[in-house]
C-alpha positions in Angstrom: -139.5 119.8 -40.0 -141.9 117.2 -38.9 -142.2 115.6 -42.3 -138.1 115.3 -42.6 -137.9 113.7 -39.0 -140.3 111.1 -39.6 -138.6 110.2 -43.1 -135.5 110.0 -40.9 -137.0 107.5 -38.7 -137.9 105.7 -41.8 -134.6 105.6 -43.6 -132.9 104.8 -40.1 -135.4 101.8 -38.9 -135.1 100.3 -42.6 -131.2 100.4 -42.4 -131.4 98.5 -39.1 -134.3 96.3 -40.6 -131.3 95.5 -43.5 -128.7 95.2 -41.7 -130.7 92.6 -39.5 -131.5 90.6 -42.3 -128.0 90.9 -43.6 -126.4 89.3 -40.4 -129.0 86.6 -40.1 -128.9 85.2 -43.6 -125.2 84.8 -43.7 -124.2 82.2 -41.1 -127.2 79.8 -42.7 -126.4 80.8 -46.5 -124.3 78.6 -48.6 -120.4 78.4 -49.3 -117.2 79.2 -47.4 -116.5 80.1 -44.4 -116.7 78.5 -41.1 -120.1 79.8 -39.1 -118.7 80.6 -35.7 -119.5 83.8 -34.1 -123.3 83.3 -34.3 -125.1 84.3 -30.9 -129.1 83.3 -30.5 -130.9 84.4 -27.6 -133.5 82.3 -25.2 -136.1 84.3 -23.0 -137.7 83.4 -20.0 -140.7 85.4 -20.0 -142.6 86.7 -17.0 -144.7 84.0 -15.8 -148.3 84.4 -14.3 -148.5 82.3 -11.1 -151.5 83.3 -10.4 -153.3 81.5 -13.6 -152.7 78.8 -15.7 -149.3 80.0 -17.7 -146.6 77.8 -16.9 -142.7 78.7 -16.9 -141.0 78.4 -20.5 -138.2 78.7 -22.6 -138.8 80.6 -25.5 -138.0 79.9 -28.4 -137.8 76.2 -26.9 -136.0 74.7 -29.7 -132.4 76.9 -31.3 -130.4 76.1 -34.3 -126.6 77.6 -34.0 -123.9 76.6 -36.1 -120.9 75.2 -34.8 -118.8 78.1 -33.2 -122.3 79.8 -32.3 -123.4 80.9 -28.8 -126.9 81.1 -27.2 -127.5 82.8 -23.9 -130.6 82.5 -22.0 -132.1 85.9 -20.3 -134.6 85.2 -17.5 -136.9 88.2 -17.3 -139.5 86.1 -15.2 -139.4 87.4 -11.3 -138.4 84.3 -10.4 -135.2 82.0 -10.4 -134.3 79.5 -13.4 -131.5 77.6 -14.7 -130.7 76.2 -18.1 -129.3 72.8 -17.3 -128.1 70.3 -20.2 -129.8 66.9 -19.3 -126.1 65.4 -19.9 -124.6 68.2 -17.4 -122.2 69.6 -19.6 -123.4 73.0 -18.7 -125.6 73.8 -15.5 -126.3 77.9 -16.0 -127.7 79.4 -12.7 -130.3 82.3 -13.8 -131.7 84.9 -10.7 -134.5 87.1 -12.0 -132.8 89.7 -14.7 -129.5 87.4 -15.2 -128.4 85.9 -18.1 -126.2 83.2 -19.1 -123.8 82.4 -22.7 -122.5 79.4 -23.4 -120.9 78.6 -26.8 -121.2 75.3 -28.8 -118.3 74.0 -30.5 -119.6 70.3 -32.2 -122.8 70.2 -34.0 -125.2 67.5 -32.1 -128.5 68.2 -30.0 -128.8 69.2 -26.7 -131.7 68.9 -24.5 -132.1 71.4 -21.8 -134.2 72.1 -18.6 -135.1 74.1 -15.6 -133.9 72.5 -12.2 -136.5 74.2 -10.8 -139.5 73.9 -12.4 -140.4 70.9 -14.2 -141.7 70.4 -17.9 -139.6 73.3 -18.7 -137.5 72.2 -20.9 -135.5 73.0 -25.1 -133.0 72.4 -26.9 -130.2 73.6 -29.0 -129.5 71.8 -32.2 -125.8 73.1 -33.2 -125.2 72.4 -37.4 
């Protein structure tokens, strides 16, 4: 019985693996359609205050497609925002919140923290 759960776990982890792989691949791959729909995510990890780790955006540099979203989840204990340096977007992020915005014209777009300087990405929308 043991032996036919773990081979279950296996099957069901390398669908999900596939299926992964699947979904990322096709908004990038060549041909046809029109990308939109793509969502990326941006952590804010927990930060040390304590020691020398300073608060960052991570990944710091996204690429969407046009019609793609990226939201930013701040799982640091402290508050953030994600605030385009042209303020076309100003996202307001209290410890555990996040925050979607979709990007409709390919072009770069540098980001940073209000609060905490040096903390700064940027989406590059294809």
């Amino acid at each position: 019985m043991r032996r036919q759960l773990t081979a279950l776990v296996a099957i069901v982890g390398l669908g999900l693996a596939l299926a992964g792989c699947k979904k990322a691949a096709g908004p990038s791959g060549g041909g046809g359609g029109g990308g939109g729909g793509t969502s990326v995510t941006v952590s804010i990890p927990v930060t040390d205050y304590g020691g020398n780790q300073t608060p960052s955006f991570s990944p710091s540099a996204i690429a969407v497609p046009a019609g793609g979203s990226v939201t930013w989840r701040n799982a640091d204990t402290v508050a953030h925002t994600s605030t385009s340096d042209t303020n076309i977007w100003n996202g307001s992020l209290a410890p555990g919140d996040s925050y979607t915005r979709t990007f409709a014209t390919p072009g770069t777009f540098p980001y940073v923290c209000t609060i905490h300087s040096g903390m700064s990405g940027r989406v590059i929308v294809q």
